[in-house]
DSSP file (Angstrom, degrees, kcal/mol; ACC not computed):
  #  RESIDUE AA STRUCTURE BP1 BP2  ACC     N-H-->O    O-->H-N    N-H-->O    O-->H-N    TCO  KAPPA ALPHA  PHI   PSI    X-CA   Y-CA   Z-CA
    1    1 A X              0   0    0      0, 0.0     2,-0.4     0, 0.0   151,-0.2   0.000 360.0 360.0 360.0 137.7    0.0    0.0    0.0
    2    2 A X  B >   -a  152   0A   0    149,-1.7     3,-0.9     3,-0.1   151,-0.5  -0.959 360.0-144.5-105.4 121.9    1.3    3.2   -0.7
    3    3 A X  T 3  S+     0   0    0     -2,-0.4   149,-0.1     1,-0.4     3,-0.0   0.135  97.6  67.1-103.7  13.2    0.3    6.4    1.7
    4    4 A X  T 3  S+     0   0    0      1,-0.1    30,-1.4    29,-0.1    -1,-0.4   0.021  82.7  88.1-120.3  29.9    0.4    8.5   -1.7
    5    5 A X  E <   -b   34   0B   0     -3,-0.9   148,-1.5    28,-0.2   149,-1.2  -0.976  47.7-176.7-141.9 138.2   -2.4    7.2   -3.5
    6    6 A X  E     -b   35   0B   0     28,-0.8    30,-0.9    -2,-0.3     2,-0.3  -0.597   5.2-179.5-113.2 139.9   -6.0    7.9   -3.8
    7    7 A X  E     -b   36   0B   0     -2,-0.2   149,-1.2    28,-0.2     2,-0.5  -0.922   2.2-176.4-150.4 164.4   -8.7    6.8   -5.3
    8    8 A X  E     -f  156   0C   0     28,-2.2     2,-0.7    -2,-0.3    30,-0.2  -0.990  17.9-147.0-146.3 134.2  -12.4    7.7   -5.4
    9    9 A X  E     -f  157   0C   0    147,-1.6   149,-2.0    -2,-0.5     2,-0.9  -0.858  12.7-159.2 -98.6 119.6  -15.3    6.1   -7.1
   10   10 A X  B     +c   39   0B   0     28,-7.7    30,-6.0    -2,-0.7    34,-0.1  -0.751  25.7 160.3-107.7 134.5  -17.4    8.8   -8.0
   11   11 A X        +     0   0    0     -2,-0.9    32,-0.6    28,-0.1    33,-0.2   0.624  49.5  93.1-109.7 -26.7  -21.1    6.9   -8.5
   12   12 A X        -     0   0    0     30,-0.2    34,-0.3     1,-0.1    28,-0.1  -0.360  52.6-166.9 -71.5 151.6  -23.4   10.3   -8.2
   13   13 A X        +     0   0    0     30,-0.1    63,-0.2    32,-0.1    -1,-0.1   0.252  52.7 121.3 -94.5  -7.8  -24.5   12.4  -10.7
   14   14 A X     >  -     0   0    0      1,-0.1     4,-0.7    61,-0.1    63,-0.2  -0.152  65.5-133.7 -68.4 169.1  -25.4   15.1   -8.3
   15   15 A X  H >> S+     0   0    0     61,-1.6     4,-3.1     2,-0.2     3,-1.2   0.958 107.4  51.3 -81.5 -72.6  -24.0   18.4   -8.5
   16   16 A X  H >> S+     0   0    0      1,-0.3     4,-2.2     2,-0.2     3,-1.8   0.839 117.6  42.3 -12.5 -79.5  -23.1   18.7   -4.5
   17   17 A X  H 3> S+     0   0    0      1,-0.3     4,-1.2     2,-0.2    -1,-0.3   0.715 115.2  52.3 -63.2 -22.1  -21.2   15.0   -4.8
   18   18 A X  H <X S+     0   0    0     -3,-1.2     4,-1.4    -4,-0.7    -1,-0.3   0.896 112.1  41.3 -59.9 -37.1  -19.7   16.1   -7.9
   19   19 A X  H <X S+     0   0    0     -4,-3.1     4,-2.5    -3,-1.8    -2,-0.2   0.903 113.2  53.4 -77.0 -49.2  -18.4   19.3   -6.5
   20   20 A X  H  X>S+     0   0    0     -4,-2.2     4,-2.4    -5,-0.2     5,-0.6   0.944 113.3  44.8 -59.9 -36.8  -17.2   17.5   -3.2
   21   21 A X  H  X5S+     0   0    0     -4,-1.2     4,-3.2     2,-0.2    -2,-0.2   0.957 113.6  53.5 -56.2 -41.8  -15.0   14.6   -5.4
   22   22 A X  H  X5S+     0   0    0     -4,-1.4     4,-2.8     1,-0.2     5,-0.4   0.973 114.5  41.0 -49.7 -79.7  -13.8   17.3   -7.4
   23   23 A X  H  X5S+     0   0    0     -4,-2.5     4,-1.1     2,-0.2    -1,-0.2   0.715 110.4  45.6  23.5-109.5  -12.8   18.7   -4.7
   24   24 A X  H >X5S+     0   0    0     -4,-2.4     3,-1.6     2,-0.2     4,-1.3   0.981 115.8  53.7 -50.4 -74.1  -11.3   16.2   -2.2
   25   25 A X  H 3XXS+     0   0    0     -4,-3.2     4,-3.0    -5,-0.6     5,-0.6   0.881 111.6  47.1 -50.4 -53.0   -9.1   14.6   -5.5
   26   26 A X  H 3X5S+     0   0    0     -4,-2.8     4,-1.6     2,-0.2    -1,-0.3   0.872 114.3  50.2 -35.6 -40.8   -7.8   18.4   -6.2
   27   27 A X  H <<5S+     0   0    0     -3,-1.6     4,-0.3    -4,-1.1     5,-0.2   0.997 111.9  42.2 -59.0 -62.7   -7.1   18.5   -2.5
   28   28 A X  H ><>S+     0   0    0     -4,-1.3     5,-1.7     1,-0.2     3,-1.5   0.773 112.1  52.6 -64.5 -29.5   -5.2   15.5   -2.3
   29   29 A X  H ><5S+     0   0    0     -4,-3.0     3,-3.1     1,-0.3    -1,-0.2   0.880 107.1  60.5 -74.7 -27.6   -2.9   15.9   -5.9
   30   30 A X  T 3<<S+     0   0    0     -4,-1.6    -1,-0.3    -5,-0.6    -2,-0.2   0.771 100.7  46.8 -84.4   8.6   -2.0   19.0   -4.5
   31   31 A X  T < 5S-     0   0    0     -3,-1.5    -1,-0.3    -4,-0.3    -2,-0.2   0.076 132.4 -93.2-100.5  13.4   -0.5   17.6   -1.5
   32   32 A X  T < 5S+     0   0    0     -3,-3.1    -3,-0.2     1,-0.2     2,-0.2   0.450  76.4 139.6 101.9 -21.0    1.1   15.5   -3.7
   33   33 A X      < -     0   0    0     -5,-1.7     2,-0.6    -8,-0.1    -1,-0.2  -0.569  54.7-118.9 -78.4 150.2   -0.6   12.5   -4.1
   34   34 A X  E     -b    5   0B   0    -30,-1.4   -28,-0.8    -2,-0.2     2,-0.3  -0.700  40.2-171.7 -97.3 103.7   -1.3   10.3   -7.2
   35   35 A X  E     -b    6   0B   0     -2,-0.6    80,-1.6   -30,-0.2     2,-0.4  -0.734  13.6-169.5-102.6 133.2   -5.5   10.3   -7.6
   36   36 A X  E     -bd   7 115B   0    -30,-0.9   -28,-2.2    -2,-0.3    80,-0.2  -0.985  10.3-153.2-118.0 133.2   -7.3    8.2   -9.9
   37   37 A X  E     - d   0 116B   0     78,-2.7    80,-0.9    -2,-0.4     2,-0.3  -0.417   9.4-159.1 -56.1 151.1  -11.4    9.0  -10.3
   38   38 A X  E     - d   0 117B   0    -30,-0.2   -28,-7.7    78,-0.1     2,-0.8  -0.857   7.2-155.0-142.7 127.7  -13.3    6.0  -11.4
   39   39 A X  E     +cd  10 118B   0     78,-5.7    80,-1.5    -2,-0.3     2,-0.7  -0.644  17.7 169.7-122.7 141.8  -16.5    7.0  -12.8
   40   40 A X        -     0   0    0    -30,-6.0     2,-0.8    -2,-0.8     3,-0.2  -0.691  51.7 -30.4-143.9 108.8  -19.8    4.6  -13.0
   41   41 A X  S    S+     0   0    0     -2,-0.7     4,-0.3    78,-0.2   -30,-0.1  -0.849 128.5   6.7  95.1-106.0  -23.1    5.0  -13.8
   42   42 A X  S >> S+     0   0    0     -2,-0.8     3,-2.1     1,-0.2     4,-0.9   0.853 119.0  67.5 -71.6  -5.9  -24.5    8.4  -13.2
   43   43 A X  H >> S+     0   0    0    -32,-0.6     4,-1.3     1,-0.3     3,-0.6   0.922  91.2  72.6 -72.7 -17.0  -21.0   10.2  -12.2
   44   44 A X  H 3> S+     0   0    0    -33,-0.2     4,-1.4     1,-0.2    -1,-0.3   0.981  85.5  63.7 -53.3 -27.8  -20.4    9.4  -16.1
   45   45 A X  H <4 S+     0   0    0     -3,-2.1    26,-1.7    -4,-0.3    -1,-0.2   0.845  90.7  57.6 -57.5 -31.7  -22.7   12.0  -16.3
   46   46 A X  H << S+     0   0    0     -4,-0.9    26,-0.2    -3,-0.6    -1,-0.1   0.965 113.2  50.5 -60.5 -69.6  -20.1   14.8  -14.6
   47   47 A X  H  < S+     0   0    0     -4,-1.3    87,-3.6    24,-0.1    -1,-0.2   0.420  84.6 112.1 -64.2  -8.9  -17.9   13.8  -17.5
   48   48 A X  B  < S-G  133   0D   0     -4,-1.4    24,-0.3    85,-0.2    85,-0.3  -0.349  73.0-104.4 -74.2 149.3  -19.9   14.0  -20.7
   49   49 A X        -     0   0    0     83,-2.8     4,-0.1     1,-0.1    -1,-0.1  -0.415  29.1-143.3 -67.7 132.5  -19.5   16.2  -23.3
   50   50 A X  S    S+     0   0    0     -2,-0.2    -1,-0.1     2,-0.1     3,-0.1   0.892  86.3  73.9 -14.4 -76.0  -22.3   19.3  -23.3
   51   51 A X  S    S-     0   0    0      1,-0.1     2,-0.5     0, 0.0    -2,-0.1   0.011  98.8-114.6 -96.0 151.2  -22.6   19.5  -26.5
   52   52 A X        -     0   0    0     18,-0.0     2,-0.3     1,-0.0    -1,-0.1  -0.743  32.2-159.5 -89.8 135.9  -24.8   16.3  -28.0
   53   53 A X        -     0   0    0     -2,-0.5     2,-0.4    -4,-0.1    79,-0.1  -0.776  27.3-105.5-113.8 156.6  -22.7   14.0  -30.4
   54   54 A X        +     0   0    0     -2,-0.3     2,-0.3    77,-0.1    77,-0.0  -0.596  51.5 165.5 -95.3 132.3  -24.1   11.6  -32.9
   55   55 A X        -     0   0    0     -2,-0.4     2,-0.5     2,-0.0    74,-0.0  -0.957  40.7-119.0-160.1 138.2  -23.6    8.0  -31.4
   56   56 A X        +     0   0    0     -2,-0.3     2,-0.3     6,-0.0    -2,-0.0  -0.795  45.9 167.9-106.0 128.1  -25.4    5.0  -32.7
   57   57 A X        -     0   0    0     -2,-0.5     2,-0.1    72,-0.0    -2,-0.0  -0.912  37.9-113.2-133.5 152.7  -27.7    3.5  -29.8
   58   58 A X     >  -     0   0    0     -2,-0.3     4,-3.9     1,-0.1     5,-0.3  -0.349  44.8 -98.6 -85.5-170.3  -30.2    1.2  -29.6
   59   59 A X  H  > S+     0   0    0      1,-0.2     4,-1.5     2,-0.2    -1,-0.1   0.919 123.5  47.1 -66.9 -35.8  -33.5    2.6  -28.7
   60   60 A X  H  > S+     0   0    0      2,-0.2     4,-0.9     1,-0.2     3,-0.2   0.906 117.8  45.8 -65.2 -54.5  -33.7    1.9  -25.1
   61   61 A X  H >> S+     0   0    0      2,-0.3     4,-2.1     1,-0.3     3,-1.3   0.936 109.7  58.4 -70.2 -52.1  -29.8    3.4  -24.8
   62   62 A X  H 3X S+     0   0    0     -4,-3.9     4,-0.8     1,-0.3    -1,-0.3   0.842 107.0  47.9 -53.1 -39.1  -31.1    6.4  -27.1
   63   63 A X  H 3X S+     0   0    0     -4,-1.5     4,-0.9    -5,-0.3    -1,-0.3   0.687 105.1  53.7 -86.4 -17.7  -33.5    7.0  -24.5
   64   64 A X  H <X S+     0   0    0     -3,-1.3     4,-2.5    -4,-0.9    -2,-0.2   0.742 111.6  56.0 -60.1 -40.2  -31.2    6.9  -21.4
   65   65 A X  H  < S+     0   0    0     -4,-2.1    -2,-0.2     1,-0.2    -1,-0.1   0.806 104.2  43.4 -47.2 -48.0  -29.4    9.3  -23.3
   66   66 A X  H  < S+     0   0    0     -4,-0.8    -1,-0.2    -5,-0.2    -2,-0.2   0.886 111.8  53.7 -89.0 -47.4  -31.7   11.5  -23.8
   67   67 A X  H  < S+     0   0    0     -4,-0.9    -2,-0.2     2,-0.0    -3,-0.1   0.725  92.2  94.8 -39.7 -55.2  -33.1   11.3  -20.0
   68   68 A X  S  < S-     0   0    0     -4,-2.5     7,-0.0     1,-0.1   -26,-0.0  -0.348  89.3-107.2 -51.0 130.6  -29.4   12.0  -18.5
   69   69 A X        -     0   0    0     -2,-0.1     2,-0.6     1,-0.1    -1,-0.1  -0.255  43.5-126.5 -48.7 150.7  -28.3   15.5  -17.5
   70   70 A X        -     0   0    0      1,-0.2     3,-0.2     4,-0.1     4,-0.1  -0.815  67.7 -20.9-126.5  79.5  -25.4   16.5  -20.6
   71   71 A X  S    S-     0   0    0    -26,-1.7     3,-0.4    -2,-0.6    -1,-0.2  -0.095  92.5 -77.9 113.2 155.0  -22.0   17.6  -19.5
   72   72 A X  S    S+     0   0    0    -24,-0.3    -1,-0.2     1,-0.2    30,-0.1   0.399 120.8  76.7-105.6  45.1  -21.6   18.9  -15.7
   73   73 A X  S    S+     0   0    0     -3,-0.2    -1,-0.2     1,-0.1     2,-0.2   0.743 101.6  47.6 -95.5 -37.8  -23.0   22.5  -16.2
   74   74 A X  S    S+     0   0    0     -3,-0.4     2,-0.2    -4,-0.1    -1,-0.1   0.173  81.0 128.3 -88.0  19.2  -26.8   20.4  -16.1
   75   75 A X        -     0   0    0     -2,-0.2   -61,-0.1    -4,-0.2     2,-0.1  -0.617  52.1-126.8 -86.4 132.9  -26.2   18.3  -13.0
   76   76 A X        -     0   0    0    -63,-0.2   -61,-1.6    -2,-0.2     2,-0.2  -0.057  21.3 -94.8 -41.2 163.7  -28.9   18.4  -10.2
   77   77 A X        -     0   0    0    -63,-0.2     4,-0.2   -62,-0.2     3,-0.1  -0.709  20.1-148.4 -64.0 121.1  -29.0   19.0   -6.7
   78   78 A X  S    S+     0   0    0     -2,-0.2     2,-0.4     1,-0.2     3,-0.1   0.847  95.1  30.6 -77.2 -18.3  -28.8   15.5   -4.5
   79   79 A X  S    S-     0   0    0      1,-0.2    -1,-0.2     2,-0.0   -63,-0.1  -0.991 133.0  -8.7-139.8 142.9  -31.1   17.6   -1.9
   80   80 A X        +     0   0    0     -2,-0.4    -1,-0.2     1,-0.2    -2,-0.1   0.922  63.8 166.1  25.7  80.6  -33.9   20.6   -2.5
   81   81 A X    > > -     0   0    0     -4,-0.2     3,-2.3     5,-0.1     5,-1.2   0.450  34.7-146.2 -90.4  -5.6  -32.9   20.8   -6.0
   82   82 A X  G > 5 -     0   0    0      1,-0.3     3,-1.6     2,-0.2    -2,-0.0   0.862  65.1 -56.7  41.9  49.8  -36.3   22.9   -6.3
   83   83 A X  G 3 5S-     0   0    0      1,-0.2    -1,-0.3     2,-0.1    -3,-0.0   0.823 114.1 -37.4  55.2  17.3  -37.1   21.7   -9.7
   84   84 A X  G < 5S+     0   0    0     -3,-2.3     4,-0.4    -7,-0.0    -1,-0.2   0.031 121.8  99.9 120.2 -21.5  -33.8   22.9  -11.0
   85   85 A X  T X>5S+     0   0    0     -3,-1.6     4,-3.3     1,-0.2     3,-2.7   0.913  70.1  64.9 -54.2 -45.5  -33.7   26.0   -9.0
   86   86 A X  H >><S+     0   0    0     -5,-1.2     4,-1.5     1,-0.3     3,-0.9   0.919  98.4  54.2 -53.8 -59.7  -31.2   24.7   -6.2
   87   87 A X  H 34 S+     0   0    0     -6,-0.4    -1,-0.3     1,-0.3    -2,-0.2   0.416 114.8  40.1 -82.2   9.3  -28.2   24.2   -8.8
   88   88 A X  H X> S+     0   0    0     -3,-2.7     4,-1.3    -4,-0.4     3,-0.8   0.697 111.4  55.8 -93.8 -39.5  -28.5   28.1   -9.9
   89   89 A X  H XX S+     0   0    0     -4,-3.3     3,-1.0    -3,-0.9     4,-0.9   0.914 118.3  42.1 -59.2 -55.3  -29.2   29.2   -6.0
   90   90 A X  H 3X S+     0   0    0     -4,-1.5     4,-1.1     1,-0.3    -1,-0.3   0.486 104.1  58.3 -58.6 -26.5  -25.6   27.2   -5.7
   91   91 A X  H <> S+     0   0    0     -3,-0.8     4,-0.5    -5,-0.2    -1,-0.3   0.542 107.1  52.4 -79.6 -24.5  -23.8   28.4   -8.5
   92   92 A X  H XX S+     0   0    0     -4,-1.3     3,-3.2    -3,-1.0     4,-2.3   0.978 107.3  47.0 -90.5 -57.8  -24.2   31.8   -7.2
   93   93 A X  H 3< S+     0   0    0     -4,-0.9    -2,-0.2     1,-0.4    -1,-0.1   0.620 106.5  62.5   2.8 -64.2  -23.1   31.4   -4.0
   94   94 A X  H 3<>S+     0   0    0     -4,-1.1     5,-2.5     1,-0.2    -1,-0.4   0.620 109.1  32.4 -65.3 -17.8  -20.6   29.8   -5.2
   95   95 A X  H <<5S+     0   0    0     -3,-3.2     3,-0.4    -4,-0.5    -2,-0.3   0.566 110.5  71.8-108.3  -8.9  -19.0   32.5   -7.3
   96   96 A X  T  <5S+     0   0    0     -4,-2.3    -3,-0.2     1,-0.2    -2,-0.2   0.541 109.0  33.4 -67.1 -19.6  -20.3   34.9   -4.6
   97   97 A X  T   5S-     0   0    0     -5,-0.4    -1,-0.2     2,-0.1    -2,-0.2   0.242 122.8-110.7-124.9   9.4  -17.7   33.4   -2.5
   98   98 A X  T   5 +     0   0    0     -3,-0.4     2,-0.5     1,-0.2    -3,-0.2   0.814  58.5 162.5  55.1  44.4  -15.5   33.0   -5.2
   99   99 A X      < -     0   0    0     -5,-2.5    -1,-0.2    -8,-0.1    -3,-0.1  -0.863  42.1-104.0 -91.5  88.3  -15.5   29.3   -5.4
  100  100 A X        -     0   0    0     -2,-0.5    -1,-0.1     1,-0.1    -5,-0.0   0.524  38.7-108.6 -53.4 144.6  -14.3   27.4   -8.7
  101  101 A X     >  -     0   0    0      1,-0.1     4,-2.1     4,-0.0     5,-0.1  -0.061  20.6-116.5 -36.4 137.6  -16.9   26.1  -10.9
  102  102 A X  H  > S+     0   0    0      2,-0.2     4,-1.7     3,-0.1     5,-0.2   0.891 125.9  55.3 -68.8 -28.9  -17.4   22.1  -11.0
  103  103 A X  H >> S+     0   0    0      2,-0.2     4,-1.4     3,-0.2     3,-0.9   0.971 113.9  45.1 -61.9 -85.3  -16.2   22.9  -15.1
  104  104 A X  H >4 S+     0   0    0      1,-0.2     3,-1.4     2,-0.2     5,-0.3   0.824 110.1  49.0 -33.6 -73.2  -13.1   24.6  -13.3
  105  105 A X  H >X S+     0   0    0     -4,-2.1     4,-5.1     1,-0.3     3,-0.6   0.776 110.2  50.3 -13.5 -65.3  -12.5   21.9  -10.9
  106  106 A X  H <X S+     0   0    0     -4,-1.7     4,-0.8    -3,-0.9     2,-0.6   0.860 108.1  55.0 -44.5 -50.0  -12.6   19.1  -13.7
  107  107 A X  H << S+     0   0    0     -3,-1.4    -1,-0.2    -4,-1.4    -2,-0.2  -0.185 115.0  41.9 -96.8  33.7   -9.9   21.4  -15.8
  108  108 A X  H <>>S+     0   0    0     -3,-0.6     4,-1.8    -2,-0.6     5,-0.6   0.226 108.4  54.7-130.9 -78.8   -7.5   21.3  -12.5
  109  109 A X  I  <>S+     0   0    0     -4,-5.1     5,-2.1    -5,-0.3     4,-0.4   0.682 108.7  47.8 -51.1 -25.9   -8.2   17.9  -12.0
  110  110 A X  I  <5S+     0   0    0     -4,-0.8    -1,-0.3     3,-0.2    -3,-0.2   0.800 115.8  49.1 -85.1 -42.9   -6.9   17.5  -15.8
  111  111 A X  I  45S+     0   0    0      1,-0.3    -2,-0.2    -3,-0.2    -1,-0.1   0.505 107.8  50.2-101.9  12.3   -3.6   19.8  -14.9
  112  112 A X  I  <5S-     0   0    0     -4,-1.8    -1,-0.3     2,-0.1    -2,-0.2   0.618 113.6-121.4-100.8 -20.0   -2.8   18.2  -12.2
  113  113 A X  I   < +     0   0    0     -5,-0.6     2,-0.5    -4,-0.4    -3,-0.2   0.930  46.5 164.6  76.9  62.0   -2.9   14.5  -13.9
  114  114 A X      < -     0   0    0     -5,-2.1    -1,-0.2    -6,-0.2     2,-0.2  -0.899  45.5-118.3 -91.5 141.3   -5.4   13.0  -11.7
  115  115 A X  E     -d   36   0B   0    -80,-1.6   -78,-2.7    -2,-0.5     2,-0.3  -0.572  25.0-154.3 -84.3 150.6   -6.3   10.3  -13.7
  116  116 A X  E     -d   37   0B   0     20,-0.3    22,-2.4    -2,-0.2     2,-0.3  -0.878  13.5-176.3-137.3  89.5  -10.0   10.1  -14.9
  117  117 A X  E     -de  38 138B   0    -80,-0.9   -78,-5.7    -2,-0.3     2,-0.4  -0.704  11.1-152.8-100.3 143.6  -11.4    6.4  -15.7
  118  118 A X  E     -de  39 139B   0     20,-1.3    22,-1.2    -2,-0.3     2,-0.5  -0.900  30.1-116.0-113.0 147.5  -15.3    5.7  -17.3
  119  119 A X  E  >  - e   0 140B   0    -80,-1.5     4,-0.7    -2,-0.4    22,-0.2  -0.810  18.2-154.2 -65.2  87.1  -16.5    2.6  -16.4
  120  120 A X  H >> S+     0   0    0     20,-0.7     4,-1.7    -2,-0.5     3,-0.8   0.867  93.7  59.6 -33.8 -53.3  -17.0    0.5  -19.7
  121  121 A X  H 3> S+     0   0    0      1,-0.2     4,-1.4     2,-0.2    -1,-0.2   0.897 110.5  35.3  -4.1 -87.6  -19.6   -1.5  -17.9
  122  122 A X  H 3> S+     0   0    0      2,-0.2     4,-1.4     1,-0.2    -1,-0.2   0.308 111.2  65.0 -78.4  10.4  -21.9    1.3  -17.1
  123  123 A X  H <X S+     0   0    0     -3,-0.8     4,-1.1    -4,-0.7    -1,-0.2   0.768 104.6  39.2 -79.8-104.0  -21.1    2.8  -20.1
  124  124 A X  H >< S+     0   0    0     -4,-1.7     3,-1.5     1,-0.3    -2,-0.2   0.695 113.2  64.1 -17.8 -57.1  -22.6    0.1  -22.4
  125  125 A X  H 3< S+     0   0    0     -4,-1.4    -1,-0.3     1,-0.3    -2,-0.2   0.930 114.5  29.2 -21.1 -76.9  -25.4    0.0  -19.6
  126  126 A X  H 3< S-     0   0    0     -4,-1.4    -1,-0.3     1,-0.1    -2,-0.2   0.427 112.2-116.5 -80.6   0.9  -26.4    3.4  -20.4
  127  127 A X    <<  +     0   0    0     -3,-1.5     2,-0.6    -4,-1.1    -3,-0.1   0.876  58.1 149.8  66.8  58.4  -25.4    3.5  -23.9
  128  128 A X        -     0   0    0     -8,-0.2     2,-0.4     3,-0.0    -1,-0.2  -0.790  29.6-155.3-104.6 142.2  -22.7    6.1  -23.8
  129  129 A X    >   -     0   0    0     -2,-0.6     3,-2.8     1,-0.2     4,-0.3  -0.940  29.6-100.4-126.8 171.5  -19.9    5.8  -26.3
  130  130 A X  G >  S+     0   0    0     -2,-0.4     3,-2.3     1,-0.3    -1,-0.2   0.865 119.2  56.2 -32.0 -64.6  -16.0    7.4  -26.0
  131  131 A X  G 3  S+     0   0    0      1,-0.2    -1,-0.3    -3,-0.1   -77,-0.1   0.496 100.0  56.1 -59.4  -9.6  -16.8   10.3  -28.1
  132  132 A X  G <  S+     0   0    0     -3,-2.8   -83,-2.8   -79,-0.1    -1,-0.2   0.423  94.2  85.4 -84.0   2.8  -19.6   11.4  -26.0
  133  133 A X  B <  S-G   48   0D   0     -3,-2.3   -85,-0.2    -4,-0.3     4,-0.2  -0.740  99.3 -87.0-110.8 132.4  -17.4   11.6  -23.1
  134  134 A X    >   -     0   0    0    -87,-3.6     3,-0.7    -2,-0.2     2,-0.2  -0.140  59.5 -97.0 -65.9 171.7  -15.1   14.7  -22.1
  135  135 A X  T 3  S+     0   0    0      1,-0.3    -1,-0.1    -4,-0.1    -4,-0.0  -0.455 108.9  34.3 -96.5 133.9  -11.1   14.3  -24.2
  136  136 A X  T 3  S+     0   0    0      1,-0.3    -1,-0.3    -2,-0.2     2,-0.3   0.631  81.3 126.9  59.4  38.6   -8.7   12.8  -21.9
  137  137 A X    <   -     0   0    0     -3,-0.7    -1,-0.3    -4,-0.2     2,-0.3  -0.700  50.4-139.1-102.7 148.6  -10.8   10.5  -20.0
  138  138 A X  E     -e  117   0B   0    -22,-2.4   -20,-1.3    -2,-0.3     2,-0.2  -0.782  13.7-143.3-120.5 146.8   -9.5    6.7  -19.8
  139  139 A X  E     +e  118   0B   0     -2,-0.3     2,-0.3   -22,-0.2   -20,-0.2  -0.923  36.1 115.6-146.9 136.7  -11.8    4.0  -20.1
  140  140 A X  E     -e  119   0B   0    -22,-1.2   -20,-0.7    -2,-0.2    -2,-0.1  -0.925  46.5 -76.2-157.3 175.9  -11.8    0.6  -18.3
  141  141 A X     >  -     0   0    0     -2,-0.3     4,-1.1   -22,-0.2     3,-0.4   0.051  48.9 -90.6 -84.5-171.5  -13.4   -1.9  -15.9
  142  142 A X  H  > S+     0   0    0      1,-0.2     4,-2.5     2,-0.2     5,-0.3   0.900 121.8  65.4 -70.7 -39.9  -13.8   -2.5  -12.3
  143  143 A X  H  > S+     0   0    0      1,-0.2     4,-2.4     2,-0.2     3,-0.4   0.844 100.7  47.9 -48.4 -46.3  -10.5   -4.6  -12.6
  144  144 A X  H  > S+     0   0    0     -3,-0.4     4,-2.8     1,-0.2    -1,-0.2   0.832 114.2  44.9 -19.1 -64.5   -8.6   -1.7  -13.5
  145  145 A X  H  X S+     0   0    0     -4,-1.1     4,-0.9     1,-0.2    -1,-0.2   0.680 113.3  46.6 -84.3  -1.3  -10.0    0.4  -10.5
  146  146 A X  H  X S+     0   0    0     -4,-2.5     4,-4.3    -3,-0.4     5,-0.3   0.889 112.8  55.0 -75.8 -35.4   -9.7   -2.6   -7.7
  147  147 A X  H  X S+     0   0    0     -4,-2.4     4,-0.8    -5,-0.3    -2,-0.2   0.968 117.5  38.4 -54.4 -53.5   -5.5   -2.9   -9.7
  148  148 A X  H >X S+     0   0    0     -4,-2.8     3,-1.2     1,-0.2     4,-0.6   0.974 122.1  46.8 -60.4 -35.6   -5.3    1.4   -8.6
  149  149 A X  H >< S+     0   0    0     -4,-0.9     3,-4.5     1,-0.3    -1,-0.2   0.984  98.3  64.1 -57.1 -52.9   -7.1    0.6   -5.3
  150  150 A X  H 3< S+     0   0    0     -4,-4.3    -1,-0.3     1,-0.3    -2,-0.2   0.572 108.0  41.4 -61.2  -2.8   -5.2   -2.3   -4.2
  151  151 A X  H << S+     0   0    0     -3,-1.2  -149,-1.7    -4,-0.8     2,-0.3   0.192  99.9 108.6-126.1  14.0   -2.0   -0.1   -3.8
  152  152 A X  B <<  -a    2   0A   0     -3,-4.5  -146,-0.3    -4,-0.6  -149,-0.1  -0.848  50.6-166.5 -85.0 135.4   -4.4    3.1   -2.1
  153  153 A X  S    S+     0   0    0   -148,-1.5     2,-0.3  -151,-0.5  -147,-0.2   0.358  86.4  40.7-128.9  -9.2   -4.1    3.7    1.1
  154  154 A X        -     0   0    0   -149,-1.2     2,-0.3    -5,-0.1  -149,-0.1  -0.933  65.7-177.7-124.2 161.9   -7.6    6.1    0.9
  155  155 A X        -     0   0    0     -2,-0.3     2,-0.4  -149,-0.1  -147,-0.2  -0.871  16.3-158.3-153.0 131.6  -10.5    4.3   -1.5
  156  156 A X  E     -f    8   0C   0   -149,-1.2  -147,-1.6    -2,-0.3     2,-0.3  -0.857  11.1-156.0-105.4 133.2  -13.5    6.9   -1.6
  157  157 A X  E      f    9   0C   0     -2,-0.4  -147,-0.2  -149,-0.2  -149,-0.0  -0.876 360.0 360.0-111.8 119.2  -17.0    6.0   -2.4
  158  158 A X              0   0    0   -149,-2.0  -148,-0.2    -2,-0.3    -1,-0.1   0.685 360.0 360.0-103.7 360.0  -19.3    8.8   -3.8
């Protein structure tokens, strides 16, 4: 085990639990430690591209698609998300206290070289494919994230 390695599973799709992973992994590379994300099921969501990309799906997957927040400027609230209201009431706040953006955070987390893995799995579950997914994201399975775990001395779930 190594006292310099991290790792987080980030499982939410909420804005809050996006902001806290973001977060915590920034904290910890900047002390120096080597963080890998692993992201699976909705927390794919923090990592998708905005913009919509042409992806061949079956129908069921087309419709997951379509259902999912796009990219992590649309992410909910996990509590009194007020029909969408909460994550502007938060966003101000936040820059009202001068607190980076979950888009900043992510673009940190890229320039510090925390490593950023999607879950092929839950990928295929939900019918996501690479290209819909933000540019410099790795993608592999749960074997991958127990091989970063087993030598982490913190293992996050979120």
């Amino acid at each position: 085990m190594d006292p310099n390695k991290k790792t987080l599973i980030v499982f939410s799709g909420d804005l809050d639990k996006a902001l806290a992973a973001f977060i915590i992994a920034n904290g910890a590379a900047a002390m120096g430690n080597e963080v890998t994300m692993f992201f699976t099921f909705w927390g794919l969501n923090i990592i998708r591209k905005p913009e919509k990309v042409k992806a061949k799906h079956s129908l069921l997957q087309a419709a997951f698609g379509r259902m999912m927040p796009r990219g992590a400027d649309r992410l909910g609230l996990s509590k009194m998300n007020f029909a969408g209201l909460g994550p502007v009431m938060m966003k101000k706040v936040m820059k009202a206290s001068n607190i980076s953006t979950l888009e900043e955070l992510i673009a940190t987390a890229k320039e510090q070289g925390i490593t950023m893995i999607a879950c092929t799995t839950s990928m295929e579950v939900l019918g996501l494919s690479k290209e819909e997914l933000l540019d410099g994201v790795e993608y592999a399975g749960v074997a991958t994230y127990f091989d970063y775990a087993d030598d982490a001395n913190v293992n996050l779930l979120i």
